[in-house]
C-alpha positions in Angstrom: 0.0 0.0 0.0 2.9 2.5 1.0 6.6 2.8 0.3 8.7 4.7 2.1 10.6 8.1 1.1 14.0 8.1 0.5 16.8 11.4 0.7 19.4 11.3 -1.2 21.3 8.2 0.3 18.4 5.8 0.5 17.9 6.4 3.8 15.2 8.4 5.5 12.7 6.0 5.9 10.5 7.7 8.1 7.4 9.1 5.8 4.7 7.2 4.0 5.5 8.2 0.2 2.0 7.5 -1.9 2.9 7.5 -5.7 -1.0 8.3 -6.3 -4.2 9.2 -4.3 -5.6 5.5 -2.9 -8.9 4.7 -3.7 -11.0 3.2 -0.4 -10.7 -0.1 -1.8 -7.1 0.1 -2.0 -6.1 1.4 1.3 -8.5 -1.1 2.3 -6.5 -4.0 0.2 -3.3 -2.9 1.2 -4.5 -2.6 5.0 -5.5 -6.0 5.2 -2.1 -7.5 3.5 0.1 -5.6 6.2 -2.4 -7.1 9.2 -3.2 -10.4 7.6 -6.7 -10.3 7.9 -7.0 -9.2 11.5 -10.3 -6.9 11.2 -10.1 -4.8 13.7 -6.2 -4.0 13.0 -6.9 -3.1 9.4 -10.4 -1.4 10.4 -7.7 1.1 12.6 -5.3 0.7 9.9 -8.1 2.0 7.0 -9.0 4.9 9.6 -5.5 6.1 9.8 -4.6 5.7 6.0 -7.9 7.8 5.1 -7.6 10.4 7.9 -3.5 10.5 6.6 -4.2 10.7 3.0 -7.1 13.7 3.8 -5.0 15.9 5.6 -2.0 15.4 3.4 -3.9 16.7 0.2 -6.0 19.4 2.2 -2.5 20.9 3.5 -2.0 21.4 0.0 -4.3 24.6 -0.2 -3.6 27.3 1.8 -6.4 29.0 1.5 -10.3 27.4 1.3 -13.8 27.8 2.1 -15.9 24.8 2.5 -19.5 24.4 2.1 -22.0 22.4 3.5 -25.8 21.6 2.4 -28.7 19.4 1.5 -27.7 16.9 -1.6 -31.1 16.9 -2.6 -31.1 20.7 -3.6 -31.2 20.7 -7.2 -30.4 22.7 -9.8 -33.6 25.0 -10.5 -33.2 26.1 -6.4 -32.1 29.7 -5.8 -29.9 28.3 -3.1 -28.3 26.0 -5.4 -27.5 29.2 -7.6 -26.5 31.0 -4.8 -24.0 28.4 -4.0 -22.7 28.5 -7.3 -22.3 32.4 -7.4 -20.9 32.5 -4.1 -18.5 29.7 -5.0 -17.1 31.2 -8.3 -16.6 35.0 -6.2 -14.1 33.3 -3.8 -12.2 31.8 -6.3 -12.2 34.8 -8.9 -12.1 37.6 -6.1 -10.3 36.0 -3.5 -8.3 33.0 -5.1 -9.3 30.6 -2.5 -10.3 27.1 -3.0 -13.7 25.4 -2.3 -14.2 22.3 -0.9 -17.6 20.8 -0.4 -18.5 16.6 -0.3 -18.2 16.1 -3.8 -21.9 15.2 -4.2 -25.3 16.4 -6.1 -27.1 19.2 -4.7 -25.4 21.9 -3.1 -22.3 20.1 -2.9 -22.4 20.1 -6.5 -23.5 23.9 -6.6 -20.4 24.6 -5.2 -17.8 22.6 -6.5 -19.6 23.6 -10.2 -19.3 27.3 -9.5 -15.3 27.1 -8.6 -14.6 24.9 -11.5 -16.3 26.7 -14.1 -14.4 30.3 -12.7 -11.3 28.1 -12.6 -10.2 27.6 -9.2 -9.4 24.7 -7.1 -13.3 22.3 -7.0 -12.0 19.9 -4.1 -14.0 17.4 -3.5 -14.3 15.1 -0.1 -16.2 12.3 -1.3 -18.2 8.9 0.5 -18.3 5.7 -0.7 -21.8 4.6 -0.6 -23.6 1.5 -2.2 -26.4 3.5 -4.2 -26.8 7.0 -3.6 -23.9 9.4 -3.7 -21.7 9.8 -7.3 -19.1 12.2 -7.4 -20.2 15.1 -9.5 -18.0 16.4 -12.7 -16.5 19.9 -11.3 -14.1 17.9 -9.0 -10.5 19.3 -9.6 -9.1 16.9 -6.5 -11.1 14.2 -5.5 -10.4 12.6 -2.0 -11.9 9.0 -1.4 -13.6 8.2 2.2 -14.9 5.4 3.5 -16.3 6.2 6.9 -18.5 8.7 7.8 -16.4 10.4 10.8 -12.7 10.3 8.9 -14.5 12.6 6.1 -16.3 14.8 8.2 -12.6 15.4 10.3 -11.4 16.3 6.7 -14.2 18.2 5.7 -13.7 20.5 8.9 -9.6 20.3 8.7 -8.5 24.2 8.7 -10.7 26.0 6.1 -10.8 29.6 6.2 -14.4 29.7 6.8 -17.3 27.9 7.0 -20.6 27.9 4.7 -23.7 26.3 5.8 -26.4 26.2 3.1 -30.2 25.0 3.8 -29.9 20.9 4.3 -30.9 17.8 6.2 -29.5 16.1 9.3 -26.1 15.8 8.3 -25.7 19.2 7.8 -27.1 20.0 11.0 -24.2 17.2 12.5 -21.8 19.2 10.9 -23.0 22.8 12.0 -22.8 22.1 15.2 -19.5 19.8 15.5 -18.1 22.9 14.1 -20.2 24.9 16.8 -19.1 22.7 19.2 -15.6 23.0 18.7 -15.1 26.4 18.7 -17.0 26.6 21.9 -14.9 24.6 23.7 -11.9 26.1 22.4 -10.1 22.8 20.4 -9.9 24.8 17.2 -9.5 28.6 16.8 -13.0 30.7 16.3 -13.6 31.0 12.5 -16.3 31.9 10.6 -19.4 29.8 10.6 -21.9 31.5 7.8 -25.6 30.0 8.0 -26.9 31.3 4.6 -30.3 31.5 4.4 -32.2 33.6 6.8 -35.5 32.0 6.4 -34.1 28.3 7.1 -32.1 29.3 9.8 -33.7 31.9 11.6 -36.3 29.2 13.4 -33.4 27.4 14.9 -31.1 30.4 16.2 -34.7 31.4 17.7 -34.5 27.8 19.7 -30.7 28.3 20.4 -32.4 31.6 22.3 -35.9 31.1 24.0 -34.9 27.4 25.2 -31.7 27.2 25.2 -29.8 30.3 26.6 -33.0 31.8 28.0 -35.2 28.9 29.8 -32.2 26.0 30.4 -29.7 27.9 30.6 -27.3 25.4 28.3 -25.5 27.5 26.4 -23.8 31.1 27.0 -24.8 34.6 25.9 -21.9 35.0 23.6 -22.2 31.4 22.2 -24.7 33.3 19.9 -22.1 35.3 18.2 -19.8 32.2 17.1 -22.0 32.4 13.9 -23.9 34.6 11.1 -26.8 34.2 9.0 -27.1 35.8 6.3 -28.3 35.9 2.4 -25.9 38.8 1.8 -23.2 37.7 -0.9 -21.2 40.5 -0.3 -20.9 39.9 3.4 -20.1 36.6 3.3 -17.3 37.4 1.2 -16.3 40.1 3.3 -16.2 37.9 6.1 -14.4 35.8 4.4 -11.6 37.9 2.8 -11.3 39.4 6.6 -11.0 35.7 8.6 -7.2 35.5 9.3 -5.5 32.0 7.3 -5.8 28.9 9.9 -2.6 26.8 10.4 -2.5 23.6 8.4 0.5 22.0 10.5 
């Protein structure tokens, strides 16, 4: 599955050195033959190949945006065009790259709208038995397996955060983001809930029930985030977010 680098005399021997992105299969394949078949070694194994192989080609990009929404947007939506437009202004006016699951729907709004303006379309992507195919605006395409090793690359060190109008999982990965910065295990960076109308009803139950009648979360909580349909302030946000570590 892996080699090993070299320098100059053969030696240094102490980095994985992949010749190509791995597919899930092969990192699976080649996690088996180095644990003979034990399952639960090469179910670790396949988590730290995918996790390794993620971060490695995120640290690539210096600086990215990635978006989050409902794969079942499609493309007649305004949202859908919204991600798209949004999408191509940080590549063309910012020179950032986008990164988003890969998939249909807004997913596929995004990664379409910083292909076709030129930029870097990344594209986290889940192996699934029917439903998900990778869409065709992927300029990198990075394989997962498991659900939890892609979301940890999903949220690895983007500049900002985008959180379009979706389902469950984007709700998941709202508020493991939220979460985080909460609690202080990643710096604060911008969280962007676009879409007033969709949002608006849960920020109003982050309020009344949470902060105001259980008492669960803090005043200032409230202010790790902003919704918004405005394309200019999201970009201004944006542009104004300092650029996260990637080490």
């Amino acid at each position: 599955m892996v080699g090993m680098t070299t320098n100059g005399n053969g030696t240094n021997g102490d980095k994985p050195f992949r010749p190509k992105r791995l597919t899930t299969d092969e990192i699976r394949e080649g996690c088996l033959y180095l644990h003979e078949g034990d399952e639960n070694e090469t179910r670790i194994c396949v988590v730290n190949e995918e996790l390794r192989q993620g971060l490695d080609t995120l640290m690539q990009f210096e600086k990215s945006v990635t978006f989050f929404g409902s794969a079942r947007t499609s493309p007649d939506d305004p949202y859908y065009k919204k991600a798209d437009r949004v999408a191509a202004r940080i590549v063309k006016e910012l020179g950032y790259a986008v990164a988003a699951g890969g998939g249909p729907g807004i997913m596929g709004a995004a990664n379409q709208g910083a292909f076709n303006a030129g930029g870097q379309s990344i594209g986290i992507t889940i192996k699934l038995p029917m439903e998900q195919k990778s869409n065709p605006y992927l300029t990198v395409e990075v394989p997962f397996y498991f659900f939890f090793t892609r979301k940890v690359a999903l949220a690895y060190s983007a500049e900002a955060y985008l959180y379009f109008p979706g389902g469950f999982g984007t709700l998941d990965e709202f508020g493991e983001i939220l979460t985080l910065v909460q609690t202080n295990k990643i710096a604060k960076v911008p969280m962007i809930l676009v879409g007033v109308e969709f949002w608006q009803p849960l920020v109003d139950f982050f309020k009344t029930m949470m902060l105001e009648k259980y008492k669960t979360i803090s005043p200032e909580d409230l202010d790790l985030f902003t919704i918004t349909d405005d394309e200019d302030l999201i970009l201004d946000i944006i542009k104004k977010a300092p650029i996260r570590q990637k080490d």
